[in-house]
C-alpha positions as CSV (number, residue, x, y, z in Angstrom):
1,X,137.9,64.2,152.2
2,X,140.0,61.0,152.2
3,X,144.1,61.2,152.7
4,X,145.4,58.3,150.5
5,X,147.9,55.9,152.1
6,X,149.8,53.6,149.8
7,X,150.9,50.6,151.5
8,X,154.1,49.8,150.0
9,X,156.2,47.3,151.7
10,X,156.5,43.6,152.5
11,X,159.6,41.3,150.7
12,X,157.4,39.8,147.8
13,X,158.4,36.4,148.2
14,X,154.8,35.1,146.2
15,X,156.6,36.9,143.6
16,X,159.9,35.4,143.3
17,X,162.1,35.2,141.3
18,X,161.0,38.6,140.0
19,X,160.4,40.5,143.5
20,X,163.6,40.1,145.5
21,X,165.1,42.2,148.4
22,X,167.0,44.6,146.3
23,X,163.8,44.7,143.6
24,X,160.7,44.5,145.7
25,X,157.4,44.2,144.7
26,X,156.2,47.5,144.2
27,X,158.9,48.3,141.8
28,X,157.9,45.8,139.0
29,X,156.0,46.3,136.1
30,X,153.8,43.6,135.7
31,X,151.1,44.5,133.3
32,X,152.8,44.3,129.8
33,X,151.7,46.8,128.4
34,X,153.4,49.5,130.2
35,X,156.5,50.5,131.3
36,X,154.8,51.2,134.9
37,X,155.6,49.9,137.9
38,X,152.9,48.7,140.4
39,X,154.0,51.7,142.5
40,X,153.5,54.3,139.6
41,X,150.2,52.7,138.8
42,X,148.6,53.4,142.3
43,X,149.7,56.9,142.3
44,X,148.3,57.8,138.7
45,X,144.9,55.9,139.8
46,X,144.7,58.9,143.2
47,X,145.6,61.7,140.7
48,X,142.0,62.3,140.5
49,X,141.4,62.8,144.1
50,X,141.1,65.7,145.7
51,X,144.2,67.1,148.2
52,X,143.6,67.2,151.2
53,X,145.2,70.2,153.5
């Protein structure tokens, strides 16, 4: 059984001007076809993991 951890931090400077301190990275959408962000993405990818207790 794995326990996800999702590593969300960091100021996102390879990102600017997009990523800034009020905006980080993980809060962008940056695929285009979706209104996503990077965040929501990783989260819907674990949906089909099992919980663990």
């Amino acid at each position: 059984m794995f326990i996800p951890v999702i590593m969300a931090g960091g100021s996102g400077s390879r990102l600017w001007p997009l990523s800034r301190s009020a905006f980080p990275k993980q809060f962008l959408s940056l695929d285009g076809s979706s209104q996503h962000t990077m965040l929501q993405a990783t989260i819907e990818r674990l949906q089909g993991l099992p919980i663990a207790e």
